[in-house]
C-alpha positions in Angstrom: -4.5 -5.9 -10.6 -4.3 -6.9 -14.5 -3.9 -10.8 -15.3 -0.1 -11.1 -15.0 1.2 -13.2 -18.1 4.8 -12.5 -17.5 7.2 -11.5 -14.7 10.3 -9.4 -15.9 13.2 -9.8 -12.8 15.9 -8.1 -12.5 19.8 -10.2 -11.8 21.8 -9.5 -8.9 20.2 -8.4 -6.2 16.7 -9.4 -7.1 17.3 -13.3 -8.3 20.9 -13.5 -7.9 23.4 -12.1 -5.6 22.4 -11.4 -2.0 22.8 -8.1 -1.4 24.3 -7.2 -5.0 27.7 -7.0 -4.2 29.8 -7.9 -7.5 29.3 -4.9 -8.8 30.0 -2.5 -5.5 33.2 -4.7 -4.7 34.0 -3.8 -8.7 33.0 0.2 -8.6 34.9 0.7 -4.9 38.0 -0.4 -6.5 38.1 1.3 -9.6 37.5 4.2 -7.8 40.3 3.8 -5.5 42.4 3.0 -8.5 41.8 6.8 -9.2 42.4 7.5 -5.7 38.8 8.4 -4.6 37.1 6.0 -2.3 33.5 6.1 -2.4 31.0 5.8 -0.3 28.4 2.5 -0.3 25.9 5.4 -0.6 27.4 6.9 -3.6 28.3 3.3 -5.2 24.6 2.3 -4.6 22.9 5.3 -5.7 23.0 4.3 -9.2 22.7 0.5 -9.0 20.5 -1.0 -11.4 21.8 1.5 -14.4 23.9 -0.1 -17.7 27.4 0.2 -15.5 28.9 2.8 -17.6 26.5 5.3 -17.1 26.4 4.3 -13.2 30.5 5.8 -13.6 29.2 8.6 -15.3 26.9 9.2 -13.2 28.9 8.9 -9.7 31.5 11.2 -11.5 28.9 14.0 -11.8 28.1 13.4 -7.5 29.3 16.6 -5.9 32.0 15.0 -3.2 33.3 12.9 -5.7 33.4 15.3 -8.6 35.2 18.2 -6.3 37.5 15.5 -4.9 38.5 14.7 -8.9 39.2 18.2 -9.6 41.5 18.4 -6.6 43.7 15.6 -7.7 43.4 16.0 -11.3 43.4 19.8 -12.1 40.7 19.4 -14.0 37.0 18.2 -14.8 36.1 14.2 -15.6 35.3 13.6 -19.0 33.7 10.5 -20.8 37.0 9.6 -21.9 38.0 9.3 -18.4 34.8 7.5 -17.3 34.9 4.7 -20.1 39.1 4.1 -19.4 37.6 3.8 -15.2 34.9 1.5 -16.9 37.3 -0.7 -18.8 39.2 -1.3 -15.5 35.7 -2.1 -13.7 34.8 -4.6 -16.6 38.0 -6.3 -16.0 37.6 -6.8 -12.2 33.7 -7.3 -12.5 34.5 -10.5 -15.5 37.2 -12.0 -12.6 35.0 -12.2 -9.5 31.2 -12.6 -11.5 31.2 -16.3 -11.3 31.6 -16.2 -6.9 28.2 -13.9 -7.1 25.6 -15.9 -9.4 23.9 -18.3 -7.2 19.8 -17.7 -6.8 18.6 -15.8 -3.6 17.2 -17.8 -0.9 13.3 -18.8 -2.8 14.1 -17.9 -6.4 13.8 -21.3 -8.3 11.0 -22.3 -6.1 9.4 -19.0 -6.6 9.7 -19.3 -10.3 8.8 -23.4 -10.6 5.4 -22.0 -9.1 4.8 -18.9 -11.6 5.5 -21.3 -14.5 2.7 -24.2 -13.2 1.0 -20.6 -13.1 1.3 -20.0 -17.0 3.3 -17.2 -16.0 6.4 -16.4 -18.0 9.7 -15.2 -16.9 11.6 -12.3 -18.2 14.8 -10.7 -17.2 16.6 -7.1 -17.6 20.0 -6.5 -16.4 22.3 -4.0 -15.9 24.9 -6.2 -17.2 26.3 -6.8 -20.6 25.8 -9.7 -22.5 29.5 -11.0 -22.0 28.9 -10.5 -17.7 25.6 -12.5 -18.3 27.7 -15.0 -20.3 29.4 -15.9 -17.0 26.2 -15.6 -15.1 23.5 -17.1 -16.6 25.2 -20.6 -17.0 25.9 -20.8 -13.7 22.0 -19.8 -12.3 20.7 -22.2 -15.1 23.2 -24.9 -13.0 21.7 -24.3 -9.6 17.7 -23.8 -11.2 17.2 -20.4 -11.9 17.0 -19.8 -15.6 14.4 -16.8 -17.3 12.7 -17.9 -20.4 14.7 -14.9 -21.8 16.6 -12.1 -20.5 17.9 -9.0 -22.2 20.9 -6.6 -21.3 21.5 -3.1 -23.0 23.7 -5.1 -25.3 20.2 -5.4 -27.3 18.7 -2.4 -26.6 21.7 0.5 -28.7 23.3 0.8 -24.9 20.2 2.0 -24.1 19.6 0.6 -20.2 17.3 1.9 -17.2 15.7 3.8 -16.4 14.7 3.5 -20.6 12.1 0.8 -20.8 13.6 -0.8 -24.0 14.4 -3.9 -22.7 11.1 -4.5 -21.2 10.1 -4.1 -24.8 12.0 -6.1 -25.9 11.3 -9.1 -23.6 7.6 -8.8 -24.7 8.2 -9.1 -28.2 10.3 -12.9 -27.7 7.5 -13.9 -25.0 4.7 -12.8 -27.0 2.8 -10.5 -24.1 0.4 -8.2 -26.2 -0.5 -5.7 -23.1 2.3 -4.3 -21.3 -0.4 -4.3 -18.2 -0.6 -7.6 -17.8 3.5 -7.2 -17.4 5.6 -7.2 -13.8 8.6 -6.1 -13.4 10.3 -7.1 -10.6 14.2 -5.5 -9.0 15.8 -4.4 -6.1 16.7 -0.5 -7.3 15.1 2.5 -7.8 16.3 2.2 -11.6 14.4 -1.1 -11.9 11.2 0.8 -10.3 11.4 3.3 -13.0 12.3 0.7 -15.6 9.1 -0.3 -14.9 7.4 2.6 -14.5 8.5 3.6 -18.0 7.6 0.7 -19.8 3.8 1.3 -18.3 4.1 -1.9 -16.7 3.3 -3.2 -13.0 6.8 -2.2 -10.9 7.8 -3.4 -7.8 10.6 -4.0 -5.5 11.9 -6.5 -3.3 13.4 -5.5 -0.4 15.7 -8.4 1.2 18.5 -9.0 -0.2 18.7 -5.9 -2.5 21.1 -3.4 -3.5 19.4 -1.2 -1.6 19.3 -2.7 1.5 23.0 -3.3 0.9 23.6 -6.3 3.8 24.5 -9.7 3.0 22.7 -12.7 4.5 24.3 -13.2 7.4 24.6 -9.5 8.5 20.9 -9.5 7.8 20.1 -12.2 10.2 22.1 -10.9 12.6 19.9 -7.9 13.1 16.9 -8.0 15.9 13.6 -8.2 14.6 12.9 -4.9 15.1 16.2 -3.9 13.5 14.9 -6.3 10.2 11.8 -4.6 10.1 13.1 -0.9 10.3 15.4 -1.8 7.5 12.9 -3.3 5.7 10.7 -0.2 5.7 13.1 2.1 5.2 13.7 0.7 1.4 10.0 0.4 1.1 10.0 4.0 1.6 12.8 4.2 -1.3 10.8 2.3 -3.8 7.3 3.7 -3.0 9.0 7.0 -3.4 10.1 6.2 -7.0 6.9 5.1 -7.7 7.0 1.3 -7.3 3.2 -0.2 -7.4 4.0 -2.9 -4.9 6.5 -3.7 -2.3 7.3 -7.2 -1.2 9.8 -8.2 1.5 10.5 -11.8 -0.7 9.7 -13.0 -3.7 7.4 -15.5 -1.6 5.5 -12.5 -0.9 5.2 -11.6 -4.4 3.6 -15.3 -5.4 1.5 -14.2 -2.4 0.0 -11.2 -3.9 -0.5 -13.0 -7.2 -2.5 -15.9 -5.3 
């Protein structure tokens, strides 16, 4: 493995936000709004993506798509999925500041990279007015990135594009994007990585794609953990993640 100079985390779901569940509460209701109720497999799917082009992109999912055209008449367009969008930014800006506080690990994690010389980056899926809410409130209970980045910077332009990857490299100085980690809980964030040519991996407890919350985590067996565990390695090895880590203690692992 390169030298790693900086580590690039995703938000909810990776540093914030056990289980990533802002956003899921926000999309499920929306969608009912419009009198389709989703799936957690559908609302997941996408997670990690800038959050209009996660609506566009569960409007384009086959059950949801034919279930539109039965109560509509007619196909969704983009009008359609930035009025549903509106509506989610709305809900989303009302409940953001319950979900911000740092996963189990994360400002110790960090603390240690830094005495490292390791610097901390951050991508996001959110805009820059849902980081406004968030950011301020991780900086208040220890977690805060060196910088972070939304789509806001990058012309809309969010994962799987590796823009804001760049863009964290340029503020934090990091010449070679090998000696780069990114670091989230979604396939999108695997390929954000991938993209950018950078180290990618996932971790696995407390992601989106895991989907539990702490206490429904805990309450599985240990044999239960571990098959859930493995089954969202699978996801990120499959979308190419270089390493897997259960925790982000297992990540300053590796890097020891």
């Amino acid at each position: 493995m390169s030298k790693i100079e900086a580590v690039i985390f995703d938000w909810a779901g990776t540093t914030v936000d056990f289980g990533c569940f802002a956003p899921v509460q926000a999309f499920v209701e929306v969608f009912k709004q419009y009198g389709i109720e989703p799936t957690m497999d559908e609302v997941r799917e996408p997670m990690g993506m800038l959050k209009i082009d996660h609506i566009r992109t569960m409007l384009k999912m086959p059950r949801i798509h034919d279930c539109w055209v039965e109560k509509y008449g007619k196909e969704p367009t983009d009008e359609d999925a930035q009025k549903m969008f509106a509506i989610f930014n709305e809900k989303l800006m009302s409940i953001l500041h319950l979900y911000a506080d740092p996963k189990p690990g994360v400002v110790e994690v960090v603390k240690q990279l830094r005495e490292k010389g390791i610097k901390i980056g951050s991508t996001t899926g959110y805009t820059d007015s849902m980081m406004a809410i968030v950011a301020p409130i991780a900086k208040e209970k220890g977690y805060e990135p060196d910088v972070w980045f939304s789509p806001d910077s990058t012309d809309q332009k969010g994962r799987p594009y590796p823009y804001m990857i760049f863009r964290n490299m340029e503020a934090l100085g990091i010449s070679d994007v090998r000696n780069v980690l990114k670091v989230g809980d979604t396939t999108s964030d695997i390929r954000e990585g991938k993209n950018a040519g950078a180290l990618s991996a996932g971790v696995i407890i407390g992601s989106s794609e895991m989907g539990l919350t702490q206490k429904e985590y805990r309450a599985l067996s240990k044999d239960a953990q571990a098959e859930k565990c493995a089954q969202v390695a699978r996801k990120f090895k499959e979308a190419g993640a270089d390493l897997v880590f259960n925790t982000l203690e297992d990540l300053l692992k590796c890097l020891n």
